[in-house]
C-alpha positions as CSV (number, residue, x, y, z in Angstrom):
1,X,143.6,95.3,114.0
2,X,142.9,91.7,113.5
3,X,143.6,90.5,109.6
4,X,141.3,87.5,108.1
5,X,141.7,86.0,104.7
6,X,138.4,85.9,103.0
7,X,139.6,82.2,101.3
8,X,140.8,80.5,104.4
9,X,138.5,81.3,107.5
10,X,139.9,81.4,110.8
11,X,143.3,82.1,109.8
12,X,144.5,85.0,111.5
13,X,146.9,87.6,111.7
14,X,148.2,91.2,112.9
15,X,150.8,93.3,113.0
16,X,152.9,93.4,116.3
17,X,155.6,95.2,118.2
18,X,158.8,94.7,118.0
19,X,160.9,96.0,120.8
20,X,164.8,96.9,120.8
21,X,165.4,93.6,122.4
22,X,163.6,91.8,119.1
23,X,160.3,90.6,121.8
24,X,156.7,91.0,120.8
25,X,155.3,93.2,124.0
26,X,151.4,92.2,124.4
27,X,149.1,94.8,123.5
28,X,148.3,96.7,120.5
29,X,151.2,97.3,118.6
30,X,150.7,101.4,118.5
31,X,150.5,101.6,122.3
32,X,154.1,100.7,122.5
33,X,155.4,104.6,122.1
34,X,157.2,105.0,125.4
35,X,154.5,106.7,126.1
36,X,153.7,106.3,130.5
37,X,156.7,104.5,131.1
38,X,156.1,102.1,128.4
39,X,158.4,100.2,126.3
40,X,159.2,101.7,123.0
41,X,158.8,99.7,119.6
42,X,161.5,99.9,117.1
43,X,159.7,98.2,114.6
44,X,156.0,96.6,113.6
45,X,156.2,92.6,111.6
46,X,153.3,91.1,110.3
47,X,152.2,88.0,112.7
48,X,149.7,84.9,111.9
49,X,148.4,82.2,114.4
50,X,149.9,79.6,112.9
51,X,153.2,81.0,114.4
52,X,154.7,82.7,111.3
53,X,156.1,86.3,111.8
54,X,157.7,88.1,109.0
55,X,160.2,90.8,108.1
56,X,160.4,94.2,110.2
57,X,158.5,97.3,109.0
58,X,159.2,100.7,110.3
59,X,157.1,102.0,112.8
60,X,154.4,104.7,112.3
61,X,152.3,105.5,114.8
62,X,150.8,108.6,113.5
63,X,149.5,106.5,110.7
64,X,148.0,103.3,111.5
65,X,146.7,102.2,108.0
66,X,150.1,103.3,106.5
67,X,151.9,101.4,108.9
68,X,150.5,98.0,108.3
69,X,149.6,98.6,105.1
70,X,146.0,97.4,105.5
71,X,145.1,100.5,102.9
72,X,147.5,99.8,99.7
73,X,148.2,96.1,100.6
74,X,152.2,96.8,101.3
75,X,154.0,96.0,104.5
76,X,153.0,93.9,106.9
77,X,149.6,93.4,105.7
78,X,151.0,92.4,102.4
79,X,153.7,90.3,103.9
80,X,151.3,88.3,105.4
81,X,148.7,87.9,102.8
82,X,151.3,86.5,100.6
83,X,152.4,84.5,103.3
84,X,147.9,83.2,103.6
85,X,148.3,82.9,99.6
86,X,151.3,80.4,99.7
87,X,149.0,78.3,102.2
88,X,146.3,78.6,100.0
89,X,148.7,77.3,97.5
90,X,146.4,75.1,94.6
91,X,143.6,74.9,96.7
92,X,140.4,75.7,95.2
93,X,138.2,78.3,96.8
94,X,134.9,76.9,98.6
95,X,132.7,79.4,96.3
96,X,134.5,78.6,92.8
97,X,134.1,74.6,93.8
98,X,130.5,75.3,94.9
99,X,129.8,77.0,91.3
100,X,131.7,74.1,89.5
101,X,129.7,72.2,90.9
102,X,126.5,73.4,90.6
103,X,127.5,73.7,87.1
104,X,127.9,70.4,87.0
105,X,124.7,69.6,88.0
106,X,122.6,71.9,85.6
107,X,124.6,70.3,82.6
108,X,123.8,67.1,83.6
109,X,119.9,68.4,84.3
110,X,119.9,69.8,80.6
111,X,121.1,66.9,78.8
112,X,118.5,64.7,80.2
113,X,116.0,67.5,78.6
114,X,117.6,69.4,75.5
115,X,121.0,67.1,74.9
116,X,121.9,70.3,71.7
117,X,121.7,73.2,74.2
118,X,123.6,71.0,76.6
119,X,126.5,70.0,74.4
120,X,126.3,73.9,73.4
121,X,126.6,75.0,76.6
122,X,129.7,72.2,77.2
123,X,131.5,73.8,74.3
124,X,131.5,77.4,75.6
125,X,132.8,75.9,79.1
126,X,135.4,73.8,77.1
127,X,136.6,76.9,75.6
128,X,136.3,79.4,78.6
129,X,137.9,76.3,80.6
130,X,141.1,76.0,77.9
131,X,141.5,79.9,78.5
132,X,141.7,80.4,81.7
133,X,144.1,76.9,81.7
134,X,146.2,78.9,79.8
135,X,146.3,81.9,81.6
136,X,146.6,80.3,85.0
137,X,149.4,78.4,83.8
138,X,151.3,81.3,82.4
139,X,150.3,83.2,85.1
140,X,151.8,80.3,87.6
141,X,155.0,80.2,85.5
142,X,155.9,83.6,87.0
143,X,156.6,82.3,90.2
144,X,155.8,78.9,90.5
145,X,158.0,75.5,89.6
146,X,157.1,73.0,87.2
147,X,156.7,70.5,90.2
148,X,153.9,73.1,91.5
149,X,152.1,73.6,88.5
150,X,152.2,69.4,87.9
151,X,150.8,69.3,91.1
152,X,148.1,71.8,90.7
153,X,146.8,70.6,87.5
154,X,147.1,66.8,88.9
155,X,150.2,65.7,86.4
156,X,153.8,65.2,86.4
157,X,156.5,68.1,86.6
158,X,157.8,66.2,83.3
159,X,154.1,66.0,81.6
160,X,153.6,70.0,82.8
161,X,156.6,71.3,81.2
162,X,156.1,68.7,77.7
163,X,152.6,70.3,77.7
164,X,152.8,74.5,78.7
165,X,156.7,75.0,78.5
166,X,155.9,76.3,74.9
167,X,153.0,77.9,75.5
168,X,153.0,82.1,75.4
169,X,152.5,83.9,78.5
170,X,149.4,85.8,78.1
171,X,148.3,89.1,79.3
172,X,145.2,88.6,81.6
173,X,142.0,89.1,80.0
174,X,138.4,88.1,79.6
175,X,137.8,84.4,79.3
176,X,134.6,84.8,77.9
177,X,134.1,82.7,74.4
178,X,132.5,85.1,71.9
């Protein structure tokens, strides 16, 4: 089974063999039983195009879902979905930039015809925008460095540490104003 990450199109991956001799046989990973005189896996990794393999799983071939993990998001599915989300890194998604900036352009569309409902409108984005800012920070500070989360929000390490070092972290929520 092929694995594609809905946020970064044509990035590839899969789960492959890994035989006593630590190669990666050709072929589907669960034909590799020793079965017909073939060679026997010892182990499935998670595998992407780009030439990244990751840690050993243990092999299941009754179970195919179970084995990659494709149905709870654990082994080497998950492996290499964290791996797609550390490429992904700050970068925005196509559809979250394509609704900011469609956004963008009704604001501006509304203030050339009702400037209150406009700057009304602005407000409850400033707010929504100032929650989820928080959250996403906290959220970053988990796991992320300072250097990452300057980077991300287009500041200094030094100036995204002075700012959110203080802050909370906040349970996840909705970021809708009231």
């Amino acid at each position: 089974m092929v694995w594609v990450h809905e946020e970064i199109g044509g990035h590839e991956g899969r789960a492959v063999a890994v035989l006593g001799d630590g190669s990666e046989p050709d072929g589907a990973w669960w034909t590799h039983d020793g079965a017909d005189g073939r060679r026997r896996a010892i182990a499935i990794r998670p595998a992407c195009e780009c030439g990244w393999r990751g840690e050993m799983f243990p092999l299941d071939v009754a179970d195919h879902e179970v084995a990659e993990g494709t149905a709870d998001g654990t082994g080497p599915y998950g492996a290499w979905d964290a791996h797609v989300v550390r490429l992904l890194g700050d970068q925005v998604p196509e559809d979250v930039a394509q609704a900011i900036a469609g956004l963008r352009r009704q604001l501006a569309e509304l203030t050339e015809r009702r400037p209150l409902a406009a700057a009304a409108a602005a407000a409850l984005v400033e707010k929504m925008g100032t929650a989820v800012l928080q959250r996403s920070v906290s959220a970053a500070r988990t796991t992320e460095s300072w250097d990452a989360i300057g980077r991300a929000l287009g500041v200094s390490r030094q100036a995204a540490h002075q700012r959110w070092s203080r802050v909370l972290l906040v349970p996840q929520g909705n970021d809708t104003p009231a």
